[in-house]
C-alpha positions in Angstrom: 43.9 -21.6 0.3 42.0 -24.3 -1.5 39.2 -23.8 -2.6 36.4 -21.3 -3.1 32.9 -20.6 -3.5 31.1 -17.7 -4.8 27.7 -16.4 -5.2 26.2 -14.6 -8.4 25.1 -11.8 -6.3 28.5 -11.1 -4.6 31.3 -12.5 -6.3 34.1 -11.9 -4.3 37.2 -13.8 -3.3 38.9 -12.7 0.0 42.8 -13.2 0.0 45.1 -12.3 3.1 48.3 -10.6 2.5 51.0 -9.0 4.5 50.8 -5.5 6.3 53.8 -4.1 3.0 51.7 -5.4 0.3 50.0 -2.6 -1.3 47.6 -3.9 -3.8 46.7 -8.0 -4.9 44.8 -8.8 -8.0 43.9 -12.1 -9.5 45.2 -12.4 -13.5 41.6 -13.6 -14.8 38.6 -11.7 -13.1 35.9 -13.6 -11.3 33.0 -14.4 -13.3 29.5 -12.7 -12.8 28.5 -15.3 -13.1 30.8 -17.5 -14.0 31.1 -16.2 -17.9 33.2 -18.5 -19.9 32.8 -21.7 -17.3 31.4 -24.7 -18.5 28.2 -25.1 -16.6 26.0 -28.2 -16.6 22.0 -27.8 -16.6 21.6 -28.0 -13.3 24.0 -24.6 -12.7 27.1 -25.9 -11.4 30.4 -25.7 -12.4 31.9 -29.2 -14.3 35.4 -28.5 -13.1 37.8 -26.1 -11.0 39.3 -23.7 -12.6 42.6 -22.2 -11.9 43.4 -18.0 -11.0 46.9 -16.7 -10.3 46.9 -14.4 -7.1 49.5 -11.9 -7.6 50.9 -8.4 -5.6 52.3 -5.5 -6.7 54.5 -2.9 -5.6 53.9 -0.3 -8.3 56.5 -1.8 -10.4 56.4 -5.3 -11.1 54.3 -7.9 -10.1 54.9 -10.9 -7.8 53.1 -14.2 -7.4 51.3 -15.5 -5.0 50.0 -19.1 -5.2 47.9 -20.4 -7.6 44.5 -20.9 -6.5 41.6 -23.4 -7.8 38.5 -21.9 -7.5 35.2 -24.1 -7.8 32.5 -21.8 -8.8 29.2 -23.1 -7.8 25.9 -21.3 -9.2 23.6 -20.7 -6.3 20.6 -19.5 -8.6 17.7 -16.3 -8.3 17.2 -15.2 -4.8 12.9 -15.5 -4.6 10.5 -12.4 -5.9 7.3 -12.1 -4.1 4.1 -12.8 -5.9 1.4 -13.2 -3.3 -0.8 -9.7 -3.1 0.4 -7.0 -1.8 -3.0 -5.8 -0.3 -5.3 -7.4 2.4 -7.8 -6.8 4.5 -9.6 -9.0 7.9 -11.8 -8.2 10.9 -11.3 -8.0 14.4 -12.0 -11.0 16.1 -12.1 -12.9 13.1 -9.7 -15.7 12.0 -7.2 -14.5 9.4 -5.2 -16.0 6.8 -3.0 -15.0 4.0 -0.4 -16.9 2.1 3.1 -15.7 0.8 3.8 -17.2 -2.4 7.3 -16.4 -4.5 9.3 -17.7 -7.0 12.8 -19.4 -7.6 11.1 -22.4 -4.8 11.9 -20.5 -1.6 12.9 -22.5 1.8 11.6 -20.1 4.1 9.2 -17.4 4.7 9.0 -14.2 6.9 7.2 -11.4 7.8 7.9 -8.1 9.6 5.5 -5.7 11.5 2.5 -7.8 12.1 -0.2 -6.4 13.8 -1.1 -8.0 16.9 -2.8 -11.2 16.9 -1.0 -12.2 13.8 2.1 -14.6 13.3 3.8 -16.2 10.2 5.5 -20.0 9.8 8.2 -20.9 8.1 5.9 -22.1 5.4 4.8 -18.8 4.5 1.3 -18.8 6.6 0.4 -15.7 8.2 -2.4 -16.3 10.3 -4.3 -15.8 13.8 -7.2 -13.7 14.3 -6.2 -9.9 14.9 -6.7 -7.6 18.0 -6.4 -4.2 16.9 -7.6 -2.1 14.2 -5.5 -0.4 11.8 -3.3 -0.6 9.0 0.0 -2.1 8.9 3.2 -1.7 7.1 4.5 -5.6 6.9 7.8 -6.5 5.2 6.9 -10.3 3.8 10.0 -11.8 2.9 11.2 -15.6 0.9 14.6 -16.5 1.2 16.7 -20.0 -0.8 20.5 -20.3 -1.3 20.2 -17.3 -3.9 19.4 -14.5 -1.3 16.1 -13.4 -0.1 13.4 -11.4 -1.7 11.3 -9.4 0.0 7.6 -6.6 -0.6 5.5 -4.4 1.4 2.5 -5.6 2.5 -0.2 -3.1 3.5 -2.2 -4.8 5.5 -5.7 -3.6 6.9 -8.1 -4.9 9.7 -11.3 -3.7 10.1 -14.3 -3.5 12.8 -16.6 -5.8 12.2 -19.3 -3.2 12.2 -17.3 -1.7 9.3 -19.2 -2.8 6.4 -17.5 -1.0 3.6 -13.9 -1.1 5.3 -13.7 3.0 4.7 -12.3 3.6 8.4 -15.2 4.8 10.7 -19.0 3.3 11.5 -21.6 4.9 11.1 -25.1 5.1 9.6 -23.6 3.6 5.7 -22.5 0.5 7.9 -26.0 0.1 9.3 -28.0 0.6 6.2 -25.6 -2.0 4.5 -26.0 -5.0 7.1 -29.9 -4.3 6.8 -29.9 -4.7 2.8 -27.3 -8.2 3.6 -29.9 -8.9 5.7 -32.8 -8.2 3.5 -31.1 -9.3 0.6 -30.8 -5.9 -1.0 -27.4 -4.4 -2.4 -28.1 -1.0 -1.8 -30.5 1.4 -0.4 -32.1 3.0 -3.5 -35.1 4.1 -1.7 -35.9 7.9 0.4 -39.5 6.2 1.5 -39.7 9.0 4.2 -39.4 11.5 1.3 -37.2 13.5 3.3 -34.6 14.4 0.8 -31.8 11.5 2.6 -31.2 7.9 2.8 -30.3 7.1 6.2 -31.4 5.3 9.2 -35.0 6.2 9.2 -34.9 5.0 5.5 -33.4 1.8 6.5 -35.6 1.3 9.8 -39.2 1.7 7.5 -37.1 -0.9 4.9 -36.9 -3.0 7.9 -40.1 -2.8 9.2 -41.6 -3.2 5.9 -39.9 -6.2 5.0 -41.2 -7.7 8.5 -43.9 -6.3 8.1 -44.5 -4.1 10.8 -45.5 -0.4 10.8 -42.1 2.2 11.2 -42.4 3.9 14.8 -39.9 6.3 14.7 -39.4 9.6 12.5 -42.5 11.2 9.9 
């Protein structure tokens, strides 16, 4: 054996011994990571550093070989720090970026819904096919490991205004006051006791100024 290299997240040297010996240990324990090396600013190791490999049998110990071990400091594995909440629309282009830190290499993502794919650069994008919600794993990975977050992930009907799930008369009244210019019904004008689709048509008519044809 030469040499080594080890990771700060799994510092482990393997060693291969004999079928009769029962138990090997090096006389200086691996660092995690690397205490007591000499490390430059960048995070690497200046110099090898020497471990005895020994066996024992219960009763004494025997050496090995002497092994130089050149520990190399592979840095932070990435934490995700893009949202972990988004929304689109059916039909409709979609976008979302996966940002992280510790400068990531590559990007993933796990459970799309359809429509939807993710590059290496961390783009998710496409224009979903399917409503729902979806559980997506995003992921960043660099020579530290990989980091990885759920991502809830909603898409929506178009004719879902306030994204609660289901269409129905709230949707309407809402795309009349976008249309009117008006952020919310405040007005029963049929004096009926409700705000609802009648309300809305008579808001409609009155702002084109035509006369309301349906209900009281």
């Amino acid at each position: 054996m030469d040499t080594a290299c080890i990771n700060k997240y799994s510092p482990t040297l393997s060693i291969a011994v004999d079928d009769n010996t029962p138990e090997v240990k090096i006389t200086e324990a691996i660092p995690d990571f690397a205490t007591g090396q000499e490390v430059d600013n960048a995070g690497y190791a200046k110099a090898f550093k020497t471990y005895t490999i020994s066996a024992l049998n219960g009763k004494a110990e025997i050496p090995l070989g002497i092994v130089p071990l050149y520990v190399t400091y592979t840095g932070n594995p990435p934490v995700i720090t893009s949202a972990l909440t988004s929304t689109g629309t059916i039909g409709t282009a979609f976008s979302y970026q996966i940002t992280a830190t510790n400068s990531p290499t590559s990007f993933n993502a796990a459970g799309l819904p359809a429509g939807l794919s993710v590059s290496t650069g961390g783009l998710i994008s496409g224009t979903p096919s399917t409503i729902g919600t979806s559980s997506v794993t995003i992921s960043a990975t660099n020579a530290g490991g990989t980091g990885s977050a759920g991502l809830t992930l909603s898409v929506y009907s178009a004719c879902d205004v306030n994204r609660d799930g289901s269409t129905n008369v709230v949707d309407v009244q809402l795309q009349v006051n976008q249309a009117l210019g008006v952020a919310a019904c405040t007005s029963d004008l049929n004096r009926d006791g409700f705000c609802n689709v009648i309300d809305v048509q008579r808001g409609v008519n009155a702002g084109l100024g035509g006369q309301c044809v349906l209900g009281p």
